[in-house]
KETOR-959379 format. One line per field, with one value per residue (C-alpha): x, z negated, y. Coordinates in steps of 0.2 Angstrom, whole numbers, always signed. Example, Ala and Ser with C-alpha at 12.3 -4.5 7.8 and 13.67 -1.06 7.14 Angstrom:
REM residues 2
X	(+62; +68)
Z	(-39; -36)
Y	(-22; -5)
***
This chain:
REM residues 377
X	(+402; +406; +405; +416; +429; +430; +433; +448; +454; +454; +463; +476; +480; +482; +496; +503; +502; +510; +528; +528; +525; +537; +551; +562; +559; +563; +578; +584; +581; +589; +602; +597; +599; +585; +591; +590; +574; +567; +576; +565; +548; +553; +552; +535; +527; +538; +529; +513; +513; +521; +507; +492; +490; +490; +479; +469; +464; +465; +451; +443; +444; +444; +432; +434; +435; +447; +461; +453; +453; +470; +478; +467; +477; +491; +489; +488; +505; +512; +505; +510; +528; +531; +524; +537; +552; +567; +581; +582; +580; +563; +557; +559; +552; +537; +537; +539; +525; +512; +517; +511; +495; +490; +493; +482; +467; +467; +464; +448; +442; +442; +436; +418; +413; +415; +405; +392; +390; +389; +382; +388; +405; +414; +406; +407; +425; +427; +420; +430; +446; +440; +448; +464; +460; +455; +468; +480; +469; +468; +487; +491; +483; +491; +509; +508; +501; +514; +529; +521; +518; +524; +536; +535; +530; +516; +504; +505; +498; +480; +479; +483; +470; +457; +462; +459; +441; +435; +446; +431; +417; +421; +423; +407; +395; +404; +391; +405; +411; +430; +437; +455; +459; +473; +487; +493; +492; +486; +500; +500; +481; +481; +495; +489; +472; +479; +492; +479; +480; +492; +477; +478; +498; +496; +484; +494; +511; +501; +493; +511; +519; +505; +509; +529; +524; +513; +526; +538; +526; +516; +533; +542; +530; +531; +548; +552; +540; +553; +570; +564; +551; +555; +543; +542; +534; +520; +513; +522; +511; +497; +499; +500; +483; +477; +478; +467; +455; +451; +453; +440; +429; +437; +437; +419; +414; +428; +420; +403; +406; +414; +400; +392; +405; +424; +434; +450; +445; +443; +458; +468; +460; +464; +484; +486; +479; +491; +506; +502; +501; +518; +527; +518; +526; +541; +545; +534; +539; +524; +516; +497; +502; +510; +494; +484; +497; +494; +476; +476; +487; +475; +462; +470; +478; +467; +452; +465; +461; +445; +448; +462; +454; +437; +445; +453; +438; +427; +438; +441; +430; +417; +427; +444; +440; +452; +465; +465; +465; +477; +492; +488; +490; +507; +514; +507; +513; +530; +529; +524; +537; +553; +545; +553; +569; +569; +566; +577; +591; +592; +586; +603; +612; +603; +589; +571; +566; +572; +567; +547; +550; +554; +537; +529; +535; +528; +511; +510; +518; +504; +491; +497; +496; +478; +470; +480; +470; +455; +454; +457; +442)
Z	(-890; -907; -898; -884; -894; -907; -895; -886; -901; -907; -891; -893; -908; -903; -890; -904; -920; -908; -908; -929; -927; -912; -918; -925; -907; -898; -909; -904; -883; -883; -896; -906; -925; -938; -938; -919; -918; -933; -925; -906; -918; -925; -908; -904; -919; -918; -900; -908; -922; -911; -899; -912; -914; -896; -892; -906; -902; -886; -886; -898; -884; -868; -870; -880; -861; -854; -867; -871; -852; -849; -864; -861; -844; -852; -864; -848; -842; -858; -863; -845; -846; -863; -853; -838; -841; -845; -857; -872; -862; -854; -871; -878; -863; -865; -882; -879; -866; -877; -890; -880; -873; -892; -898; -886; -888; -908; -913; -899; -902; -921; -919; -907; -919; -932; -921; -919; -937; -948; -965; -962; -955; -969; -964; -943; -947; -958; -944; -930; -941; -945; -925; -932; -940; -929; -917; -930; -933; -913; -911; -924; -915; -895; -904; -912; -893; -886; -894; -894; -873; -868; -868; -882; -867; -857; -872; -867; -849; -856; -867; -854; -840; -856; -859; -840; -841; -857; -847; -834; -845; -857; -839; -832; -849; -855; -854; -861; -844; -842; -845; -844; -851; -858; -866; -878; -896; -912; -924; -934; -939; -941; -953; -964; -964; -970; -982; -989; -1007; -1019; -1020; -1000; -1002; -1012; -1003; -987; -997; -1005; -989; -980; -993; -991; -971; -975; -985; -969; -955; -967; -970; -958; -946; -953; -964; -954; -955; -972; -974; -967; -972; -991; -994; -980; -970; -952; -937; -938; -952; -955; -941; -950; -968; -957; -950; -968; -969; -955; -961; -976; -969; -956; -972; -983; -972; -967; -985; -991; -980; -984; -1002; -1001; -991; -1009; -1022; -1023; -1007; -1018; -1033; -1023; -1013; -1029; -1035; -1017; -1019; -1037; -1033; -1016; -1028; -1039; -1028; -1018; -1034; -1039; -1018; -1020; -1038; -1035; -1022; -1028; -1010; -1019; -1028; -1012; -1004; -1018; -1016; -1000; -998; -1015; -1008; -991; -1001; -1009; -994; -981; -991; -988; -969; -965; -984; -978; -961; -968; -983; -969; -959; -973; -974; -957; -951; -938; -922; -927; -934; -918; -923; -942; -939; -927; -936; -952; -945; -935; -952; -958; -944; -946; -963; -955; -939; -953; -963; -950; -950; -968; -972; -956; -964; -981; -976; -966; -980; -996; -995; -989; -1010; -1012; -995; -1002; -1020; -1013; -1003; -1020; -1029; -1015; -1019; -1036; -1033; -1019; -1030; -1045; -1033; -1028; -1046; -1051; -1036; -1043; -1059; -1054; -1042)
Y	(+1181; +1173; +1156; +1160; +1171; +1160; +1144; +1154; +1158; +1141; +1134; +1148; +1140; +1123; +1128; +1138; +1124; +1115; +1122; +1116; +1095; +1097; +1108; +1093; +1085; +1103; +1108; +1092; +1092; +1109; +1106; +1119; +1124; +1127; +1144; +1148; +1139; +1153; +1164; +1162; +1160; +1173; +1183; +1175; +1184; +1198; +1203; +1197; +1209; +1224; +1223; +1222; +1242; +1246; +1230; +1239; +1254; +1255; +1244; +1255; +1272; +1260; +1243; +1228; +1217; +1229; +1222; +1203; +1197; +1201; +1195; +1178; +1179; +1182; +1168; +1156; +1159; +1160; +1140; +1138; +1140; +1132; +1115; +1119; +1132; +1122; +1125; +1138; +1153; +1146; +1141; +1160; +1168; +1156; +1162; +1181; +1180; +1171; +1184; +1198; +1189; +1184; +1201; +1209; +1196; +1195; +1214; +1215; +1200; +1202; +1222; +1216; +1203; +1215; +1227; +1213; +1207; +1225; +1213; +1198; +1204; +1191; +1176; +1181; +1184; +1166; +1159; +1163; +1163; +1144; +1141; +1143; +1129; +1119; +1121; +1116; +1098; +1095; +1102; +1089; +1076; +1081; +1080; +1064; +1056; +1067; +1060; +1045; +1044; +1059; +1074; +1090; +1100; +1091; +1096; +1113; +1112; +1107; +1123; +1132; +1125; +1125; +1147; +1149; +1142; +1150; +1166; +1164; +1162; +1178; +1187; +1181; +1182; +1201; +1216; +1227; +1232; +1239; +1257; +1262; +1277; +1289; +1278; +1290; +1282; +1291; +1283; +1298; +1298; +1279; +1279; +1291; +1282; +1266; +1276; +1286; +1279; +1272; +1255; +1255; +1253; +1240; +1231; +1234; +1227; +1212; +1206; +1208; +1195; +1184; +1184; +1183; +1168; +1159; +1163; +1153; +1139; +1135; +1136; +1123; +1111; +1096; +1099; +1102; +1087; +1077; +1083; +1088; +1072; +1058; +1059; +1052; +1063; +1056; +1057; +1074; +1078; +1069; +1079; +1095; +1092; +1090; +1108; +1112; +1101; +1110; +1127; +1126; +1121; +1136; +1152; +1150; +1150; +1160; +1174; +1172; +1174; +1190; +1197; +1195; +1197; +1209; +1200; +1207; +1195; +1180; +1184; +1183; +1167; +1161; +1166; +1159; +1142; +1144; +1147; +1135; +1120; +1129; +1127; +1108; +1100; +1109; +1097; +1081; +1067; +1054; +1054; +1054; +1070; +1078; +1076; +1082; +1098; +1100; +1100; +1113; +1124; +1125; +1127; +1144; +1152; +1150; +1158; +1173; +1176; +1183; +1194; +1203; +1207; +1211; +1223; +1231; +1235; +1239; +1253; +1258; +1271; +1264; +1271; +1267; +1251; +1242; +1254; +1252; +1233; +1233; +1242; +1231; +1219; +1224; +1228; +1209; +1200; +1210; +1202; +1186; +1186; +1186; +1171; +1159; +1166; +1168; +1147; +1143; +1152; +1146; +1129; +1130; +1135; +1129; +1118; +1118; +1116; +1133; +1142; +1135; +1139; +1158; +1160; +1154; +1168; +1180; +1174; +1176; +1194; +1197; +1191; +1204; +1217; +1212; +1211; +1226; +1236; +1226; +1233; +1251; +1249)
***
């Protein structure tokens, strides 16, 4: 099960890492701005994080299967219609629909490895949050072939036919069997579990900056790359893989070390040296330096992803652990899904400098909020 949810996941990620080395060439078919394209990203995690509490704890009352199948199937047709729908419209329907299928995959998904690995639940979850990874290193790869021999879309077709296989597999190799039952949704209870205390607030708050500052970045890299440091495609596409690269190193480890030591300490390590290299690209424009940023500020924030999940869980109790993850993380990817709007629109109407020098500043005030919840504990 971690093999074959982990490889989805990863694929997933390819289809979606995509969209960033080939938004100058997309804005540029449909005759878009860089605000409208933020704006139809922003949609795509929007669904995605409105669908993470249901996706959650329905799979905690019903099955984990009974909500990872379809949302695979989902996923199919979403990747599908990036690689054929035409025009604006198709490209935002393609992004809605592969909104919803993610959103119902990544709460179960995450919620049976946790189920699976009770002790070594960080490094389960460092592992499988390491796919993200990869599929940004191969995504990186398909785009510069792409626009090299191809169209922005034809990249798209592969994820899809690779989802529908793995779709299969998960089917066939699941003992978990498939349940639906009532749809009413305990919002109430959930809320006042997560709310319960001023350090849980905090938490919740810190973790929601530190996904506002991602759905910024990791949106519009290659192109701020480009427009900010004179980059070409390629090898904006290039530097953009180097921060896979080193994630599907750090999250592994990241997680394995805090199954040993505070996972709020080394999540506030992990955000400072993220700010820090933030602040350091935003003012240098010696190439050697920019990549020496780059792979620094990898190295900080993607420690951050099987943390936040895992303090999350640690807290949940063992039947409402889908649910307690699942409307975190709506409230995260909330935070995440106005990222791309947010850098779309001042990079419109100020400069990309400034749009990156504002998700800095998120950091360092999420990594306050982190050690001030670490010393009270």
């Amino acid at each position: 099960m971690l093999v074959t949810v982990s490889l989805a996941w990863a694929v997933l990620q390819t289809g979606r890492f995509l969209l960033s080395p080939l938004l100058p060439t997309i804005i540029e078919e449909l005759q878009i701005t860089e605000a409208t394209a933020g704006i139809a990203l922003a949609l795509f995690q929007g669904v995605y994080a409105i669908t993470q509490y249901p996706g959650g704890e329905y799979s905690d009352r019903w099955t984990r299967t009974t909500l990872i199948v379809p949302g695979l199937g989902i996923l199919v047709l979403g990747f599908a219609t990036f690689g054929l729908a035409g025009g604006l419209a198709g490209f935002v329907a393609a992004a809605v629909v592969t909104g919803l299928g993610k959103g119902l995959f990544a709460i179960p998904s995450r919620a049976l490895l946790s189920d699976l690995f009770v002790e070594r639940r960080g490094r389960a979850l460092g592992l499988y949050a390491a796919g993200t990874d990869l599929g940004g290193l191969v995504s990186s790869g398909l785009a510069i072939l792409a626009l090299t021999y191809a169209t922005w879309r034809t990249p798209f077709l592969p994820v899809a036919v690779a989802l529908a296989g793995l779709t299969l597999l998960y089917a066939l190799w699941s003992r978990d069997g498939y349940a639906v039952g009532s749809p009413e949704l305990h919002v109430s209870g959930t809320l006042r579990r997560l709310f319960a205390s001023a350090e849980q607030r905090r938490t919740l708050l810190a973790f929601g900056l530190f996904y506002f500052m991602v759905g910024g970045f990791i949106n519009f890299f290659p192109t701020y790359l480009i427009e900010a440091k004179g980059f070409d495609q390629q090898l904006a596409s290039a530097t953009f893989a180097i921060v896979f690269a080193v994630g599907i190193t750090i999250k592994p480890v990241a997680g394995g070390l805090s199954d040993r030591f505070r996972r709020e300490s080394i999540a506030v390590v992990g955000m400072l040296v993220a700010a820090g290299a933030l602040a350091v690209l935003s003012a240098v424009e010696a190439r050697p330096l920019i990549y020496v940023s780059v792979v620094a500020l990898a190295a900080g924030y993607k420690t951050e992803f099987p943390l936040a999940d895992a303090i999350i869980m640690d807290n949940a109790p063992d039947a409402d652990r889908g649910a307690d993850l699942g409307a975190a993380r709506a409230l995260f990817l909330g935070a995440n899904a106005s990222g791309p709007a947010y850098v779309g629109i001042v990079a419109t109407y100020a400069s990309y400098v400034a749009a990156f020098a504002g998700l800095a500043v998120c950091l360092v005030v999420a990594a306050g909020l982190l050690y001030w919840d670490a010393r009270k504990r």
